[in-house]
DOTI-407442 format. One line per 10 residues: number of its first residue (from 1); their letters; for each residue x, y, z of N, C-alpha, C. Coordinates in pm, 1 decimal. Example, Ala and Ser with C-alpha at 12.3 -4.5 7.8 and 13.67 -1.06 7.14 Angstrom:
// residues 2
1> as> 1319.0 -569.0 780.0 1230.0 -450.0 780.0 1320.0 -330.0 780.0 ~ 1285.0 -225.0 708.0 1367.0 -106.0 714.0 1290.0 3.0 787.0
This chain:
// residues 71
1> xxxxxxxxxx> 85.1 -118.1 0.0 0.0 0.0 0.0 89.5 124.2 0.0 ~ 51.5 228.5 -54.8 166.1 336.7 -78.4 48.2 460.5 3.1 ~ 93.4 565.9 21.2 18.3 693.4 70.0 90.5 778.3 -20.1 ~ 33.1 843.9 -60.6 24.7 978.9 -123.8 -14.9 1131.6 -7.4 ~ 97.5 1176.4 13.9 154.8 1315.6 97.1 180.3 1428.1 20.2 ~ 81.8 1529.5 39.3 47.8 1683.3 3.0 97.2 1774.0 129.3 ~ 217.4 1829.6 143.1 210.1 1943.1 213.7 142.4 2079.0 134.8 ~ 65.5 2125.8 229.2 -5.7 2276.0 141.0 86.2 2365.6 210.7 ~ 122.2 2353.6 292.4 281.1 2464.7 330.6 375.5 2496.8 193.0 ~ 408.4 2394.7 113.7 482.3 2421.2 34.8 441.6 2431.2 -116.2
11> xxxxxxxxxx> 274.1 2396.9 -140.4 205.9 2397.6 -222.3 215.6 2550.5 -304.7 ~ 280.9 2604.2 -461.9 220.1 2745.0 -469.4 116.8 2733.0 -568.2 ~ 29.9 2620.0 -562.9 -69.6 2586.8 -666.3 -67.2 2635.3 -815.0 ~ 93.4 2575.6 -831.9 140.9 2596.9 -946.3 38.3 2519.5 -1089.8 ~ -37.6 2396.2 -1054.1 -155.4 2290.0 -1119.8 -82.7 2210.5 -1179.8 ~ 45.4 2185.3 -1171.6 134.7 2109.1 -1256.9 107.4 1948.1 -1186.0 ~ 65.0 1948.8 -1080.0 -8.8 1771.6 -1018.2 -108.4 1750.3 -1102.3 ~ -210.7 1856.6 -1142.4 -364.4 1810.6 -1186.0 -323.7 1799.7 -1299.7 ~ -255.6 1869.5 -1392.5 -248.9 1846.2 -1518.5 -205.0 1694.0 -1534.5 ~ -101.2 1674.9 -1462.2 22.1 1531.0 -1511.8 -73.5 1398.7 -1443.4
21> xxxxxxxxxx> -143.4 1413.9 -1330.1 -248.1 1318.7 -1257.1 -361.3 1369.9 -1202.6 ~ -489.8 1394.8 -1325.3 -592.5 1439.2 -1293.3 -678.9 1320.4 -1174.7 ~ -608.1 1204.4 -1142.8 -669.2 1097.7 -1068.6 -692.9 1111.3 -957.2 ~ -577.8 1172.5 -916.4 -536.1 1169.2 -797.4 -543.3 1316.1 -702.7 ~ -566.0 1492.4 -816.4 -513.2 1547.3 -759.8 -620.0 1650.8 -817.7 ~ -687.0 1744.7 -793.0 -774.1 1863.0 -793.7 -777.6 2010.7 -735.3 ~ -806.4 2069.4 -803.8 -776.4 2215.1 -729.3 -876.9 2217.6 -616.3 ~ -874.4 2240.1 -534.2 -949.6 2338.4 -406.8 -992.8 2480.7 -427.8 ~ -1088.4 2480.7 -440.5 -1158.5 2621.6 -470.7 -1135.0 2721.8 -358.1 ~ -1148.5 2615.4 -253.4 -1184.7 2714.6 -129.9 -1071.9 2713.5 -66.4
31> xxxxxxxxxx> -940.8 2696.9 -94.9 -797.3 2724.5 -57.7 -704.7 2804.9 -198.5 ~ -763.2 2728.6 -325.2 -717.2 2794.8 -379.3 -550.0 2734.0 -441.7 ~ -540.4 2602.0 -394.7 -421.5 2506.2 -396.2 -475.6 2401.0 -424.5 ~ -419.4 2285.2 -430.5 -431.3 2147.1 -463.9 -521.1 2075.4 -344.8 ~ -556.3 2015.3 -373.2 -591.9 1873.5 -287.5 -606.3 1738.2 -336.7 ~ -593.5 1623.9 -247.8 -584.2 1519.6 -297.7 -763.9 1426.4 -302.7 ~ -771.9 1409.0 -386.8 -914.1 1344.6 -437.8 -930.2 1247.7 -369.1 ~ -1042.1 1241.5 -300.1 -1087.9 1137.4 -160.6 -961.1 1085.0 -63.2 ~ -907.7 1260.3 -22.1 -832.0 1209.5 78.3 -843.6 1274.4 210.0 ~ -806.7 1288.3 322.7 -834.2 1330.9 435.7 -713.5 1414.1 437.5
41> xxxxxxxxxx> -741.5 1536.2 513.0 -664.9 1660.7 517.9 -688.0 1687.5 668.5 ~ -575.9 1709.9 736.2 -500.1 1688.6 908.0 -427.7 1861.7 873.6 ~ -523.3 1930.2 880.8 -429.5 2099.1 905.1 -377.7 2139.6 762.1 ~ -275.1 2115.1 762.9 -230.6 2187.0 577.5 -193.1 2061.4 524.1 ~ -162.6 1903.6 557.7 -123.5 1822.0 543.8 -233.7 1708.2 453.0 ~ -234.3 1647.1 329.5 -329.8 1566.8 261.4 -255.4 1460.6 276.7 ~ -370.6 1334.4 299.9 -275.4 1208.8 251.3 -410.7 1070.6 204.1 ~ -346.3 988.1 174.4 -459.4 942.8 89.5 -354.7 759.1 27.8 ~ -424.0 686.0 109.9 -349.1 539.7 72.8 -433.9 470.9 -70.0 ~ -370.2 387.9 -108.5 -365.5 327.7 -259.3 -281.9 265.6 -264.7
51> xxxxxxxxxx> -338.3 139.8 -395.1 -286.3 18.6 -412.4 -195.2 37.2 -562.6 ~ -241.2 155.2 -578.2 -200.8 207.9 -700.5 -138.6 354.7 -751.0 ~ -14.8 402.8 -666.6 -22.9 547.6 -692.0 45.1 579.3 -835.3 ~ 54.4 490.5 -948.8 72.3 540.2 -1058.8 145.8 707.7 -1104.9 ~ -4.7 794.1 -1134.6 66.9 886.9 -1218.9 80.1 983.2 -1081.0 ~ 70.4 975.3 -934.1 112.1 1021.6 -855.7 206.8 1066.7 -827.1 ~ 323.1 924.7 -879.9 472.8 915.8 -850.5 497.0 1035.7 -927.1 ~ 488.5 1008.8 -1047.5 541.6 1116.0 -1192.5 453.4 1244.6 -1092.4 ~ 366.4 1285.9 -1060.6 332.0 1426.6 -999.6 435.4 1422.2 -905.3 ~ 482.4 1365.8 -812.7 575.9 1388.9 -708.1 687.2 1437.8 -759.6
61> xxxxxxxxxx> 725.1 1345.3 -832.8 863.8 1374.2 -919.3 866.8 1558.5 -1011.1 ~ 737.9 1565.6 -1054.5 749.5 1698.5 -1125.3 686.2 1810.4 -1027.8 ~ 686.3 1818.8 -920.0 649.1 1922.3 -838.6 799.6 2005.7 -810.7 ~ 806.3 2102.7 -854.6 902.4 2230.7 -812.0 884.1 2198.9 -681.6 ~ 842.4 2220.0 -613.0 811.0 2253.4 -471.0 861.5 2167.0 -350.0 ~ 878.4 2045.1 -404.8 836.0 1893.7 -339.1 738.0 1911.1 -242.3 ~ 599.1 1926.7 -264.0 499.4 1935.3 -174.8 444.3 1842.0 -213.5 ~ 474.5 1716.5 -244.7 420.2 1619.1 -284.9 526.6 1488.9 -290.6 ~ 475.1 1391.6 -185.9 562.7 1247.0 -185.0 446.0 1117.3 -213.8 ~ 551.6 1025.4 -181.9 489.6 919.7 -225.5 545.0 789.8 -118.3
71> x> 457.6 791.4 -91.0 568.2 689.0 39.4 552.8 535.8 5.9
């Protein structure tokens, strides 16, 4: 099982996650940054387990920011 980790601390909702993994990753209207699609959010922190984090990895990997892992 892998988790998928969003810091919004380091998030500058650049959209470069949603574009590369629309699966996994959506803008927040009401922050105005990313969030992770059916995942639970703990303060500025998203995370979200899967059997499959696919095009996640590749979003992790292309985030400027690294506000985005893959554990």
């Amino acid at each position: 099982m892998a988790k998928i980790i969003l810091d919004l601390d380091k998030c500058i909702a650049c959209g470069q996650c949603v574009r590369t993994c629309p699966d996994f990753f959506e803008t927040d209207m009401s922050t105005l940054k990313v969030a992770i699609i059916d995942g639970e959010r703990d303060g500025n922190i998203w995370t979200r387990e899967t059997d499959n984090p696919g095009c996640a990895t590749e979003a992790a990997e292309g985030c400027a920011m690294r506000a985005i892992g893959v554990e």
